[in-house]
N, C-alpha and C positions, 0 to 999 in steps of 0.2 A: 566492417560488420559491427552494427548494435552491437552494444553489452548493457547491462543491468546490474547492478550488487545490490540484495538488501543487506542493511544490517540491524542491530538492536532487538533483537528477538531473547525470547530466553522467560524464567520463571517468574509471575508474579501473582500477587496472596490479592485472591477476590477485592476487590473496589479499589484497585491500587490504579497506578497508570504506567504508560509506555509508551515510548514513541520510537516507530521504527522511518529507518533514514534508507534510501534509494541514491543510489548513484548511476548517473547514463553517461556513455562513453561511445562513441561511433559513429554518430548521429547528429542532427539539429536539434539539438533535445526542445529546444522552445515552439520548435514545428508539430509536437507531438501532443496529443493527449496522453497525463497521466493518470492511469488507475491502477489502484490498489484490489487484489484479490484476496482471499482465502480458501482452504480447501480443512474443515474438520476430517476426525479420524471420524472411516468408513462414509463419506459422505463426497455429494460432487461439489468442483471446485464453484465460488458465488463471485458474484462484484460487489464489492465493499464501498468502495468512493471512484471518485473520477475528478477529475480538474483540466479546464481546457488550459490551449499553451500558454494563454496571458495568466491566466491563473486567479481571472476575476471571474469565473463560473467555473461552481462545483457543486457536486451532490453525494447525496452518501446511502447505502440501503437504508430501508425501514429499521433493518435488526440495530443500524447501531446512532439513528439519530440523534442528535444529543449528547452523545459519548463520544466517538468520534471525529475529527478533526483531517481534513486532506489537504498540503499547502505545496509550494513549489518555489522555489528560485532558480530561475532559470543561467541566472550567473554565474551558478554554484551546477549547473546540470543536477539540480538535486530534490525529489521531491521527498514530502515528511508522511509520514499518520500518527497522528497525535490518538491515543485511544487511554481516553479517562474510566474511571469506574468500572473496570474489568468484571470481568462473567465467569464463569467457569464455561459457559457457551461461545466464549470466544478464542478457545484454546483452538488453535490451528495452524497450518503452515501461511504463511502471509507471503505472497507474490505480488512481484512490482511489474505492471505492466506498460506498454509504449504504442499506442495503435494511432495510425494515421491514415486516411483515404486512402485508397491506392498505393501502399507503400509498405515496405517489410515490418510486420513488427516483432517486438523485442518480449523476452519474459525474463525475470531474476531465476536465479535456482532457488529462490526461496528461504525464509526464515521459520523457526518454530516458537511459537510461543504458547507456553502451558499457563494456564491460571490456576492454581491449586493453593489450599491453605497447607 
């Protein structure tokens, strides 16, 4: 069975950065797309980025163009999100996800990250 870990979450002071780390376990991890979620408090959960399995196309929402960063090694079963210049609007749980055609896919339990001064 899939697994997932994120890690790297935790407090940081508006325009700062973060980069949270994903680990896949169980799997073909390089067969998979990886994307990146979030879920704000009281809100429903979004898609953030995405990166197919080569890890030479990727996209990321409108909210965090620019800012944001989605990368992977597959060597490593391990994909990143580099997130520069932090919001107080980006404070939320960040989930690592694994979706492929026709095939099980995977979610992290998730990380929290607060932006607060």
């Amino acid at each position: 069975q899939g697994q997932l870990v994120e890690s790297g979450g935790g407090l940081v002071q508006p325009g700062g950065s973060l980069r949270l780390s994903c680990a896949g376990s169980g799997f073909i991890f390089s067969a998979y797309q990886m994307n990146w979620y979030r879920q704000p408090p009281g809100k429903e959960r979004e898609l953030v980025a995405s990166i197919n399995g080569f890890g030479d196309r990727h996209s990321n929402a409108d909210s965090v163009k620019g800012r944001f960063a989605i990368s992977r090694i597959n060597a490593e079963n391990a994909v990143y999100l580099q997130r520069n210049t932090l919001k107080p609007k980006d404070k939320a749980v960040y989930y690592c996800h694994a979706g492929r055609r026709s095939s099980p896919q995977f979610w992290g339990q998730g990380t929290q990250v607060n932006v607060s001064s």
